[in-house]
N, C-alpha and C positions, 0 to 999 in steps of 0.2 A: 736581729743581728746581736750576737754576741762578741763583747769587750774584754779583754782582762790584761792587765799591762803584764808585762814580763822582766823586761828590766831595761838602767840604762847603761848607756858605752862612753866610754870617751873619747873611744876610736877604734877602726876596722879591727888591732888585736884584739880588743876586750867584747867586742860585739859577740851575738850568742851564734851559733852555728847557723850558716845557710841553706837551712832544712826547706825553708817556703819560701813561694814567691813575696815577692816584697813590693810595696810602695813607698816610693820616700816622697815624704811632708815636705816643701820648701817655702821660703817666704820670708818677705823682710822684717824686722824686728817689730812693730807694731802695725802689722799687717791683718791682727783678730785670728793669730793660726790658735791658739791654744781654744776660742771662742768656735772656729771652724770644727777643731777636732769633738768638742763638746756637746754640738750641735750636731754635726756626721752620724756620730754614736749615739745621740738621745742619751747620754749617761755624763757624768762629772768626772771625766778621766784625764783634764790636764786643767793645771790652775793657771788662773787669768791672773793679769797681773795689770796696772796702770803703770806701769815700770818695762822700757819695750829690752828685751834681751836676755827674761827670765830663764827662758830652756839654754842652758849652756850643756848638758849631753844627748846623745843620742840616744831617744828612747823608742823601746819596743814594744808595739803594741800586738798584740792575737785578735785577728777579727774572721767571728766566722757567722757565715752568712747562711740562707738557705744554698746555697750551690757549692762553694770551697772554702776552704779554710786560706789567711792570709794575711802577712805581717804586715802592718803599717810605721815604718819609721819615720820618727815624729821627727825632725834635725833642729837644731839650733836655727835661731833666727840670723838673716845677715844684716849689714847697716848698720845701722845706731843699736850700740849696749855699751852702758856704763862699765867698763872693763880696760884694765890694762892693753897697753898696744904688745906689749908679750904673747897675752893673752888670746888677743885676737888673730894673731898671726899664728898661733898653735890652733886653734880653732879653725880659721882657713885652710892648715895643713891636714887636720885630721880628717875635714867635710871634704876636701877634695881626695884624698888617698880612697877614703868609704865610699863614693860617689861613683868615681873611674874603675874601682876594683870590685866593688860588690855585685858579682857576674848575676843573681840573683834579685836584683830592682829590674822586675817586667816596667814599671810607669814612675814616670816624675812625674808629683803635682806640686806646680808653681802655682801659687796663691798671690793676685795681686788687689790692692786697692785701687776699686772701682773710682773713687773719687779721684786719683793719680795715675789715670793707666798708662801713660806715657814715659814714665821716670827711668832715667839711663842707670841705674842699679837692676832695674827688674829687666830692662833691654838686653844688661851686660849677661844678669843671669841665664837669660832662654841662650842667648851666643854660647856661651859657657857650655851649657848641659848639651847644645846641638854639634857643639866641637867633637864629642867621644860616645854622646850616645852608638850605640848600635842597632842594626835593622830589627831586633825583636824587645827592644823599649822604645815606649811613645814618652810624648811631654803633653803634660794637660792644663793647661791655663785654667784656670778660677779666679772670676772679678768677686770677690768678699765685699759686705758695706754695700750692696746695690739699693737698700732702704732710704741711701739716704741720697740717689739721684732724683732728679726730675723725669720725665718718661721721655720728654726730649732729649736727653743725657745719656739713657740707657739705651736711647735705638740707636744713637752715634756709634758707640759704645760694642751694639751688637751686632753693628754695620761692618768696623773695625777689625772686628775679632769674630767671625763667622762663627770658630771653633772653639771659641771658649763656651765656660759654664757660668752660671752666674748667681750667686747664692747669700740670704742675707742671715747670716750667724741670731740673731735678735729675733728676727720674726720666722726662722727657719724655713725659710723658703728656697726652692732649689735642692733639697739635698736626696729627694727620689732620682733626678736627672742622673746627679753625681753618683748615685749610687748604681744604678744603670750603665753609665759608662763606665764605671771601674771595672765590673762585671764584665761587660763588649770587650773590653782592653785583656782581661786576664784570661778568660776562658771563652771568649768568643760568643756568637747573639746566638739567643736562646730559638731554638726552631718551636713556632708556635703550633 
């Protein structure tokens, strides 16, 4: 898999042209997305931060695989970021204009914390994206942090959520699945 970032947006004007299919990154503010995208890629293409809120633009990523070529858009985290209430409500405005308008996102992947999977922000989110999505975008759930369940936790877990993926950023684990399924989602299974 090759990486190379391309640039960031601050919203659907300034985003680069909708030449490729797209994936958009989602996930709440200290959810390990920048630790996910790191670990996905095998490469250091988004800084980690102990501070939850650091991506404030949309950033573009070129990912190309053995099979197609394919943007991965990283989005700003939601929830908790040290930022102006201004701020965060321009921010709201420009994720959702980019989100509902950008005819070219085939997949959301929401990234949730395995150790919280319940929490009414990530609840709100999947309502959210299943409000407008359309019949040729899927949504892909991803529990992040499963290292740090017990194995009775993660079969609740994987009772729960049939369909999700589950992947641990730290020990890399999971991320052949995910890779698999972005693949099924964009271009359909491969005939063996």
């Amino acid at each position: 898999m090759k990486v190379k970032f391309i640039t960031s947006a601050s919203s659907i004007k300034n985003a680069i042209e909708p030449n490729f299919t797209e994936v958009a990154l989602l996930g709440r503010s200290n959810v390990g997305k920048s630790s996910f995208l790191n670990a996905f890629t095998n490469q250091k293409i988004a800084k980690t931060s102990q501070t939850p809120g650091k991506t404030r633009l949309i950033n573009f990523f070129e990912v190309e695989d053995e099979r197609k070529k394919y943007i991965l858009v990283d989005l700003p985290g939601f929830g908790y970021a040290k930022v102006s209430k201004s701020m965060l409500k321009e921010w709201g405005k420009n994720l959702d204009e980019f989100l509902k308008n950008r005819f070219n996102i085939k997949l959301f992947i929401h990234l949730r914390d395995a150790r919280h999977p319940n929490l009414d922000i990530d609840n709100n989110v999947d309502e959210y994206i299943n409000s407008f999505k359309r019949k040729d975008q899927q949504l892909l759930t991803i529990f992040t942090k499963i290292d740090k369940l017990k194995q009775s936790e993660m079969a609740k877990l994987k009772q729960k959520y049939p369909n999700a993926l589950f992947v641990s950023n730290i020990k890399k684990r999971g991320f052949d699945k995910v890779k698999s399924k972005i693949n099924e989602i964009l271009w359909g299974k491969i005939n063996e």
